[in-house]
Structures are given as C-alpha cells and as structure tokens.
C-alpha positions as a Markdown table, in Angstrom:
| # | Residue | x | y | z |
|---|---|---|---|---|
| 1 | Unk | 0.0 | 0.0 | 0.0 |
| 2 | Unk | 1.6 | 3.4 | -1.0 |
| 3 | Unk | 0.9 | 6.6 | 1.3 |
| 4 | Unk | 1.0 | 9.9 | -0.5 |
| 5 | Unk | 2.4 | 13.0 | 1.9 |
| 6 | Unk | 1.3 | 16.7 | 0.2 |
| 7 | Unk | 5.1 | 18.8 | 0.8 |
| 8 | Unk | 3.9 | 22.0 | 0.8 |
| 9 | Unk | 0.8 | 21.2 | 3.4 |
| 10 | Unk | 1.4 | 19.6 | 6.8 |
| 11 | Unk | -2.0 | 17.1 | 6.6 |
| 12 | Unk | -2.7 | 13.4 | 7.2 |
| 13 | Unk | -1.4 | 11.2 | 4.9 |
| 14 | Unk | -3.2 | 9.9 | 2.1 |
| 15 | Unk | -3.4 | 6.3 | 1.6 |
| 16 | Unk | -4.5 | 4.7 | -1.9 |
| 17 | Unk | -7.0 | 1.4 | -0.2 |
| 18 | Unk | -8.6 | 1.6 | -4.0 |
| 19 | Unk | -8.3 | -0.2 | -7.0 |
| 20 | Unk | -9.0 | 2.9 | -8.9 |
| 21 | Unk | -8.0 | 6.4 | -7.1 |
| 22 | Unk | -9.0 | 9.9 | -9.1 |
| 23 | Unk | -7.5 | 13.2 | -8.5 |
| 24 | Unk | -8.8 | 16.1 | -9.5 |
| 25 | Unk | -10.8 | 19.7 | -8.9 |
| 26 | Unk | -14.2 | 18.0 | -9.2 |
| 27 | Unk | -16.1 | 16.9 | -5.8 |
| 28 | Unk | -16.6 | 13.5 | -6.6 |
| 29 | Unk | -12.6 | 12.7 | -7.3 |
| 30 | Unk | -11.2 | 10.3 | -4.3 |
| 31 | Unk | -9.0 | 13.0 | -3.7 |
| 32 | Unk | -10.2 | 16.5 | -4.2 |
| 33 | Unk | -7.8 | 19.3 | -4.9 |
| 34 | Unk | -9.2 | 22.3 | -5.5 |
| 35 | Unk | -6.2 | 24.5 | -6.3 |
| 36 | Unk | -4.8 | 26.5 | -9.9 |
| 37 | Unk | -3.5 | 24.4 | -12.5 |
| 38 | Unk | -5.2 | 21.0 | -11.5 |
| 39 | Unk | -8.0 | 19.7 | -13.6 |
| 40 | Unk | -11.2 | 18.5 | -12.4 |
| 41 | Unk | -10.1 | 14.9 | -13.3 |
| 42 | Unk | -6.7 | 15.3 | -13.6 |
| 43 | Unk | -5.2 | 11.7 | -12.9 |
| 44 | Unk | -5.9 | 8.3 | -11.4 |
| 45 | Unk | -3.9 | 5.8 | -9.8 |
| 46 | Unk | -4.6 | 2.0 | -10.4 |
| 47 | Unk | -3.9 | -0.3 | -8.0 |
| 48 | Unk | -3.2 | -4.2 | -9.6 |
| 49 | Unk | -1.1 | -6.7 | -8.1 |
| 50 | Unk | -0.1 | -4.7 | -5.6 |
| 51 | Unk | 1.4 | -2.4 | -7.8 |
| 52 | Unk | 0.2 | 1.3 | -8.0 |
| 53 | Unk | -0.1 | 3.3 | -11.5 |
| 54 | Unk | -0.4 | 6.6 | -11.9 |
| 55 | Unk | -2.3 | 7.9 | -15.4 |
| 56 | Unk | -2.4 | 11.0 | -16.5 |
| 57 | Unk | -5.9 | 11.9 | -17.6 |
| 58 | Unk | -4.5 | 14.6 | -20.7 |
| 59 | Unk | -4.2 | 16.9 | -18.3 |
| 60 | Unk | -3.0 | 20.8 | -19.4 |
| 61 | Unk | -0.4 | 21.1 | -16.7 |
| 62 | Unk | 0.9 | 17.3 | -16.3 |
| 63 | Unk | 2.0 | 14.7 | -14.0 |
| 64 | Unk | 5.5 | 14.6 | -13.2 |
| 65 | Unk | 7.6 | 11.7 | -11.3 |
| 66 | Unk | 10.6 | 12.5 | -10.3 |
| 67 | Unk | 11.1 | 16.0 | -12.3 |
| 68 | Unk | 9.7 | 14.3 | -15.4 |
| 69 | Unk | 6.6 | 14.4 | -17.0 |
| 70 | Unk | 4.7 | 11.0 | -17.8 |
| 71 | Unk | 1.6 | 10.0 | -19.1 |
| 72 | Unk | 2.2 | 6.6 | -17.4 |
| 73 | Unk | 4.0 | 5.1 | -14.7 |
| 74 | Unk | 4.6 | 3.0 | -12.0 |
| 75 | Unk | 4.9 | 4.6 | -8.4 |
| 76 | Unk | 7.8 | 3.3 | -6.0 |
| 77 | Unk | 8.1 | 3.9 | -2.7 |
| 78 | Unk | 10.7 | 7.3 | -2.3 |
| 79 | Unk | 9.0 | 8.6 | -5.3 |
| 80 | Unk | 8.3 | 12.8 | -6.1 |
| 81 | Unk | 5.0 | 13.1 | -7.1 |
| 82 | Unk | 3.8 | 16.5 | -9.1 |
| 83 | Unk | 0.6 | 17.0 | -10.2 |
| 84 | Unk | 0.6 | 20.7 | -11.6 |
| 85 | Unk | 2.4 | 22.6 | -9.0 |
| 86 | Unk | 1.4 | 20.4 | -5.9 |
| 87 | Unk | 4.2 | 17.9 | -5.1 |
| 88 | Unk | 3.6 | 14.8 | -2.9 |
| 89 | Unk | 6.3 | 12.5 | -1.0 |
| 90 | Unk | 5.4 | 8.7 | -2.1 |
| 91 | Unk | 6.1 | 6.3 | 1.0 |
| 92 | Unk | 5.2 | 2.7 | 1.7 |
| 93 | Unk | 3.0 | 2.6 | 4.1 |
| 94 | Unk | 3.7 | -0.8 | 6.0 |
| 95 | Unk | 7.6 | 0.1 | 5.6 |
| 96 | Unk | 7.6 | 3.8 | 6.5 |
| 97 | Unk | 9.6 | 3.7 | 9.6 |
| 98 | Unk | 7.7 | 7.3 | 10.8 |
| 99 | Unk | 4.7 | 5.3 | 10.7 |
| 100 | Unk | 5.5 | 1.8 | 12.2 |
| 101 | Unk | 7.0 | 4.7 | 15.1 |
| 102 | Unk | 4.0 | 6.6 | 15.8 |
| 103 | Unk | 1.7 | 3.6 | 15.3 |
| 104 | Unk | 3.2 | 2.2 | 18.3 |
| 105 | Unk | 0.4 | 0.8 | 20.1 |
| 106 | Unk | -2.0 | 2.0 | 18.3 |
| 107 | Unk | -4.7 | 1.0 | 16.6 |
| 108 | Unk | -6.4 | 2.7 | 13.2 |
| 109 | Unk | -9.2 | 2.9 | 10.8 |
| 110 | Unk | -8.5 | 3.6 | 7.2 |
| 111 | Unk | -11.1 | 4.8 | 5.3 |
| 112 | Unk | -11.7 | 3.0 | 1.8 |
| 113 | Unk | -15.3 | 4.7 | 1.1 |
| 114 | Unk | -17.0 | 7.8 | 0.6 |
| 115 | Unk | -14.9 | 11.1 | 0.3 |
| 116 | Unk | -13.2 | 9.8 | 3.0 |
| 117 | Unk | -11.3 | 7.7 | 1.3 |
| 118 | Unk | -7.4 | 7.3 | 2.0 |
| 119 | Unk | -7.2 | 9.4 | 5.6 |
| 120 | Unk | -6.6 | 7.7 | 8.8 |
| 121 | Unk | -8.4 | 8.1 | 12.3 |
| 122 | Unk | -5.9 | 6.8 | 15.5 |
| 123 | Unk | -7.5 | 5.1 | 18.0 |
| 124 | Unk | -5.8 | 6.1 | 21.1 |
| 125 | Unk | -5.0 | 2.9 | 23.5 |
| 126 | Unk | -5.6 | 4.3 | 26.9 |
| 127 | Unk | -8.8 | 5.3 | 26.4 |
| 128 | Unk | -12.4 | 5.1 | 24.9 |
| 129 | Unk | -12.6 | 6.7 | 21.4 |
| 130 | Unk | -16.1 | 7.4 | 20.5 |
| 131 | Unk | -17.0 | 8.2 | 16.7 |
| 132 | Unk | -19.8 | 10.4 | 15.7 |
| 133 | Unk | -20.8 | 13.3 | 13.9 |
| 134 | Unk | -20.6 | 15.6 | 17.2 |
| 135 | Unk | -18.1 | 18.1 | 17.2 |
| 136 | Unk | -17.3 | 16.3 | 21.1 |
| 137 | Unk | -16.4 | 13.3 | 20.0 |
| 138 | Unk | -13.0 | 11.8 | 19.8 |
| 139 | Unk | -13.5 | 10.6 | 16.2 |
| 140 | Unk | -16.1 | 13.1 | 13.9 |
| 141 | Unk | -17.1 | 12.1 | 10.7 |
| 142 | Unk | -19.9 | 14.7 | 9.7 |
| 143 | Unk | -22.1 | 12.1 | 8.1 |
| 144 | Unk | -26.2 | 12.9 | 7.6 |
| 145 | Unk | -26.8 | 9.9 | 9.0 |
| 146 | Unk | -24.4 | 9.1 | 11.9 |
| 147 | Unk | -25.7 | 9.4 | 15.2 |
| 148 | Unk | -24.7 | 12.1 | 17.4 |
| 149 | Unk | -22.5 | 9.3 | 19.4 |
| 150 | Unk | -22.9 | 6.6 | 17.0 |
| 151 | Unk | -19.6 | 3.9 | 18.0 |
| 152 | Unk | -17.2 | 3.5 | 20.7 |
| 153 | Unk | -13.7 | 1.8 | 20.3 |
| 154 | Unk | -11.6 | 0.4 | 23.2 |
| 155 | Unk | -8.3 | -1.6 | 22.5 |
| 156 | Unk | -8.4 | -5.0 | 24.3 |
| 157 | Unk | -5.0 | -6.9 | 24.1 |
| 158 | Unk | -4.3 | -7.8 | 20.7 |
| 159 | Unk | -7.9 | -7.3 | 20.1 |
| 160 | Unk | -10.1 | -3.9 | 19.4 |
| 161 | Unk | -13.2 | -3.7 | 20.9 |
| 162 | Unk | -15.9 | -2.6 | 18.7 |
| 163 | Unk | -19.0 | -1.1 | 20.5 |
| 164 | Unk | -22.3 | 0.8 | 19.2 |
| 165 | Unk | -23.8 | 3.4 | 21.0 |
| 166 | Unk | -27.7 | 2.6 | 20.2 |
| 167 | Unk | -26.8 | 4.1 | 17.1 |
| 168 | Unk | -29.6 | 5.0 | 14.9 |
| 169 | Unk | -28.5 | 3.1 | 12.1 |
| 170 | Unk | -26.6 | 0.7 | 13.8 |
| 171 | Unk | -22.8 | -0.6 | 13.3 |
| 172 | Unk | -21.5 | -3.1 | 11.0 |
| 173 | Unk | -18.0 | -5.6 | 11.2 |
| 174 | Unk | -17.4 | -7.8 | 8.0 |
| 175 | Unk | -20.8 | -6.9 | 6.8 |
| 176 | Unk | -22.4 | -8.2 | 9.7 |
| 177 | Unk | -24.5 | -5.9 | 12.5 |
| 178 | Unk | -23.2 | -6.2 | 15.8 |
| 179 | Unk | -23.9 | -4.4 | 19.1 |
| 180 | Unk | -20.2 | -5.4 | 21.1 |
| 181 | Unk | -17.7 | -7.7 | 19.3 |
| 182 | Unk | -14.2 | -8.0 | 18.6 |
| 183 | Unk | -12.6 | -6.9 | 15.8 |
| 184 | Unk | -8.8 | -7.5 | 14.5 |
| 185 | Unk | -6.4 | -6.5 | 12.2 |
| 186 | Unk | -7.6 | -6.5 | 8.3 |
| 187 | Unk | -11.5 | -6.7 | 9.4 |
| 188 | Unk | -14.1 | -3.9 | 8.0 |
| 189 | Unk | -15.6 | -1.7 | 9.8 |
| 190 | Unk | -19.0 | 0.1 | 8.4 |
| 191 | Unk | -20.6 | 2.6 | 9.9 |
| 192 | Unk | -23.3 | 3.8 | 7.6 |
| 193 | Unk | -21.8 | 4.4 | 3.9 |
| 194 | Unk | -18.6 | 5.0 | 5.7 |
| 195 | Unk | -16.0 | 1.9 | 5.7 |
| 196 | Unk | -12.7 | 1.6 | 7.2 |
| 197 | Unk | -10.3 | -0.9 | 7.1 |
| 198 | Unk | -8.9 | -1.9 | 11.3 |
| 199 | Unk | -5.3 | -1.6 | 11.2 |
| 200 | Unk | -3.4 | -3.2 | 14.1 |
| 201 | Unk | -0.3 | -1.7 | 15.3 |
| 202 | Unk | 2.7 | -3.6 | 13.8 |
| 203 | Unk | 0.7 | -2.1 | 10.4 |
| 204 | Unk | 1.1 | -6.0 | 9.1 |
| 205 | Unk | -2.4 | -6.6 | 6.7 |
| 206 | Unk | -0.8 | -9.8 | 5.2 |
| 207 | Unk | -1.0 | -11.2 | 8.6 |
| 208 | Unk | -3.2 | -14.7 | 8.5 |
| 209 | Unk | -4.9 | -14.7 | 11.6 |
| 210 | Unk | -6.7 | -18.2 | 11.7 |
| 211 | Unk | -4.2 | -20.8 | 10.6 |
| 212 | Unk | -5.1 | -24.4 | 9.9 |
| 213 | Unk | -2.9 | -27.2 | 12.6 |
| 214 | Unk | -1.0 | -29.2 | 10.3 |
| 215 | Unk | -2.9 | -32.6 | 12.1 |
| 216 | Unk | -6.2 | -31.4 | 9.8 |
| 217 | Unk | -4.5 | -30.4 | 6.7 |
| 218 | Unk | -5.9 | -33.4 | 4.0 |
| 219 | Unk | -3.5 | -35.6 | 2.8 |
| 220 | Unk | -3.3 | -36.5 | -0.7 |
| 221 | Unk | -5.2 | -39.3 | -1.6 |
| 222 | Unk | -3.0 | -42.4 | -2.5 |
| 223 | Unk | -3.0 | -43.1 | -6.0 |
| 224 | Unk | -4.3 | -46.8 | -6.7 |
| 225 | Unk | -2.6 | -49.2 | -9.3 |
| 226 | Unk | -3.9 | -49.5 | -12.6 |
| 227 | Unk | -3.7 | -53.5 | -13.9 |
| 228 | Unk | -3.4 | -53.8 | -17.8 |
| 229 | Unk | -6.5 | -56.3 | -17.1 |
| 230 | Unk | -9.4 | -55.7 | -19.6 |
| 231 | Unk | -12.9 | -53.8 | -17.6 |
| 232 | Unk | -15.5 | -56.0 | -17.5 |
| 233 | Unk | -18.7 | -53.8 | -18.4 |
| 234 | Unk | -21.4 | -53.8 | -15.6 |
| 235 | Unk | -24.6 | -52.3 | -17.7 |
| 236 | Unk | -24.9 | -53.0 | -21.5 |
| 237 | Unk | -22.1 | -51.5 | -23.2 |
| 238 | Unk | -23.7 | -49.3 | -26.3 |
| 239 | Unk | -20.7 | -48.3 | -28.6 |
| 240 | Unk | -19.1 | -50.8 | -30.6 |
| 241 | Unk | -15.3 | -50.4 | -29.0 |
| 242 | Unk | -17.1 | -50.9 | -25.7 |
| 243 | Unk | -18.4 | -54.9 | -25.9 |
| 244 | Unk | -17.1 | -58.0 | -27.1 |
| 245 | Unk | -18.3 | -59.5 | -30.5 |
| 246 | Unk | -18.0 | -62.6 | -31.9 |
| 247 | Unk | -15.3 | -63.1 | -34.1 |
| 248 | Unk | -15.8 | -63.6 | -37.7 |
| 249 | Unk | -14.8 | -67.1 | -38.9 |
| 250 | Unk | -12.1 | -67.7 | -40.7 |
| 251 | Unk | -11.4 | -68.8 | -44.4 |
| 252 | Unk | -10.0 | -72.3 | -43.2 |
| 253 | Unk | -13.1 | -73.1 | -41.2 |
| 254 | Unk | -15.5 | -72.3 | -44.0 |
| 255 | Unk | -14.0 | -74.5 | -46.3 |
| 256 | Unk | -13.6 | -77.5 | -43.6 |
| 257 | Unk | -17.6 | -76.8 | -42.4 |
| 258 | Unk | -18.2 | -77.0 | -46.3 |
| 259 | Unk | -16.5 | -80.4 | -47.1 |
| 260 | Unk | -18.3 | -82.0 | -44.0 |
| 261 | Unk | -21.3 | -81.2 | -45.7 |
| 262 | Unk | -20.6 | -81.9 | -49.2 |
| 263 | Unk | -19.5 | -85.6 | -47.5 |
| 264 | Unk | -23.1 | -85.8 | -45.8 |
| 265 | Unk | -25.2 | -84.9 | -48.7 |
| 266 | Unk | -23.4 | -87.7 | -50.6 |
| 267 | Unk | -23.6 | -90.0 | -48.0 |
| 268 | Unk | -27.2 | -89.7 | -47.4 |
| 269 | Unk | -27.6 | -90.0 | -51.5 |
| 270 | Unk | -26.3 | -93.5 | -51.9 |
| 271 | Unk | -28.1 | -94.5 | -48.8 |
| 272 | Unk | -31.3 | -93.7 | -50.6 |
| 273 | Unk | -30.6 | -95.1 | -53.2 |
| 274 | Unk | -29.8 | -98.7 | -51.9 |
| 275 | Unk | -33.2 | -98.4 | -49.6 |
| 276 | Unk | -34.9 | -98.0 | -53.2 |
| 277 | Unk | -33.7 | -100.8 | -54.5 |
C-alpha cells in the first residue's frame, strides 16, 4: 500500500485502499484538490497486483515523477510526485519507519469509502474513542446519517473492541450488524456508507490470523494401481469399442464346415438309393 504525503501542506497522509484512485478539482474525485493548474479529473492511480499506476488523464499542466513528465508510470516507494504545481512525497506505508513509530500501540481505521477515502483516524490505546458526527467526539465524521455518538472503540489486548452506541442506524463488522464484538487486524468496519479498514499496530495486513494445525491439513489421496487387465462392463455397453463381438470365422473353417457337408449330402444320397432298391 503506498501513502502519499502533500510537501507544501502539513495534513494526514493519504493512503490509496482503492483499486481505482482519481485526483482532480471536481467533488466526486477520491482526492479532491481544488487549487490553480489542477484539472477537475486530472489523474488516477490503479492499484493491480499490488502495484500502483499513476495515469495521467491529458491533463494541461501534467503529471511529473521524479522532475519528469509521464503519461504513465509505475509509483515506488521514495518517489516525487507533481501534479501541476502540488508535489507529494510517495512512501510505503507498512515500511515507513515514521509510521511503524507513531503507530506504536495503536490501533487505526483507514477509510476505503465515501470522500473519505485514504485518511486515517488513530485510536488512542488508553482510552475510549467514541465516533460520531458531534463536534465532542473523539473521532467526527460529519455524516447525515451518523448518530450524534454513534460507536465507541476500546483496544483489548491484541484485540479492538468494537461497540455501538444505540446508534440509529446501527454498526456493522465484516458486513455483519453487531452491538459489542471483537474486531482484528484486516477486518471492515462500516458505519453507515462509511468503511474503514482496522489496522493493528505492527501495520502488518498480510497477517493470516486463523491458521489451519498441520494434524487437519488433508492428505493427498493415495494413488491406486492400474492393472493392464481388460474392464469388464457392468450395464450394456452401447458403442461398438465398448463390448465384445464374436469373431468372424475364418477362411479355413469355411472351407472344412463346407466339405463336412458336401460328404453328408453324398452319403445320405447313396443311402437312398440302396433303400430303393
């Protein structure tokens, strides 16, 4: 995951979470930047194989990487991003060591949805952080539809407790409504049409949490031996290279069938005769 730091601005970070990231001037852009010289769809940056590319979208002023300007191109970690005149610092996010140091013991949500997308909420671990749209709480997201108070978070051991606050719309983990339950690193958290991803500490998303004990892994089934012995056909076998048929006889027994009979015909001949007479 690659974390995009604006130079000239001292903000949050922005983290690209989507498969397809626009910048631009207009509102609806994942990231909005509504400054001189930047169009109102002025790039995107897809997200494949855990790869990032940016694309320029023909803008007038241009994308640049590294002092040159591309139309295309792959963004590495270290990086000089310039969109117009707005340069942005391109880090990797699970490697940044000024992240991994002030995650220390903390948890976050990443947002992935929304307008929201890319910025990241700490969740302090000596406390209760409530999230809501009131300007008191320790999280607020001015959402329409979030309640007042609408979650609380608590960190539990390697866990982070997730807990709605009779919300009016209520909270969801993995797509599932829960009132208290347990969430850990690389779950979802929704909160009306606001998702985050949960981010643990040690920033590690590749992390398997459930792992199969070796004792129940399958083993391979053993391969049985084949004999070269001919299969003997259970129902009645339709196609002709499926069944046995008699053999045609051969030129040698036709002729020796024929004699016998030739002999026979004779035989019972003379016999007639000599009756007669």
């Amino acid at each position: 995951m690659l974390k995009l730091q604006r130079k000239d601005k001292p903000q949050e970070p922005i983290l690209v979470v989507e498969k397809l990231y626009s910048i631009g001037s207009a509102n609806d852009n994942n990231l909005v930047l509504d400054e001189p010289g930047i169009d109102s769809i002025h790039a995107r940056l897809v997200a494949s194989d855990g790869r990032v590319t940016l694309k320029d979208n023909t803008s007038a002023r241009g994308c640049f990487v590294n002092g040159q300007r591309v139309t295309q191109k792959m963004l590495q970690a270290g990086d000089v991003l310039r969109l117009a005149n707005i340069e942005f610092d391109v880090y990797d996010f699970i490697a940044d060591p000024q992240t991994s140091e002030h995650n220390t013991g903390c948890w976050q949500l990443i947002a992935d949805g929304s307008w929201l997308t890319g910025q990241v909420f700490t969740v302090p671990p000596n406390k209760r952080c409530v999230l809501g749209r009131s300007s008191d709480c320790d999280i607020t997201i001015a959402g329409t539809h979030l309640s007042r108070r609408h979650t609380e978070l608590t960190v539990m051991g390697s866990s982070l407790r997730v807990h709605d606050l009779n919300s009016a719309n209520g909270t969801y983990l993995n797509d599932e409504l829960v009132e208290d339950s347990l969430a850990h690193n690389g779950d979802r958290l929704r909160i009306d049409v606001y998702t985050f991803r949960v981010v643990s500490p040690d920033n590690d998303l590749n992390r398997t949490r459930v792992r199969i004990p070796t004792s129940q892994i399958t083993q391979p089934a053993e391969r049985k031996d084949y004999s070269n012995t001919p299969r003997r056909w259970i129902t009645k076998p339709t196609s002709p290279g499926n069944r046995d048929e008699p053999k045609p006889a051969s030129a040698g027994s036709w002729v020796l069938w024929l004699g016998i009979g030739v002999v026979l015909t004779v035989l019972a001949t003379v016999a007639g005769f000599i009756y007669l007479g």
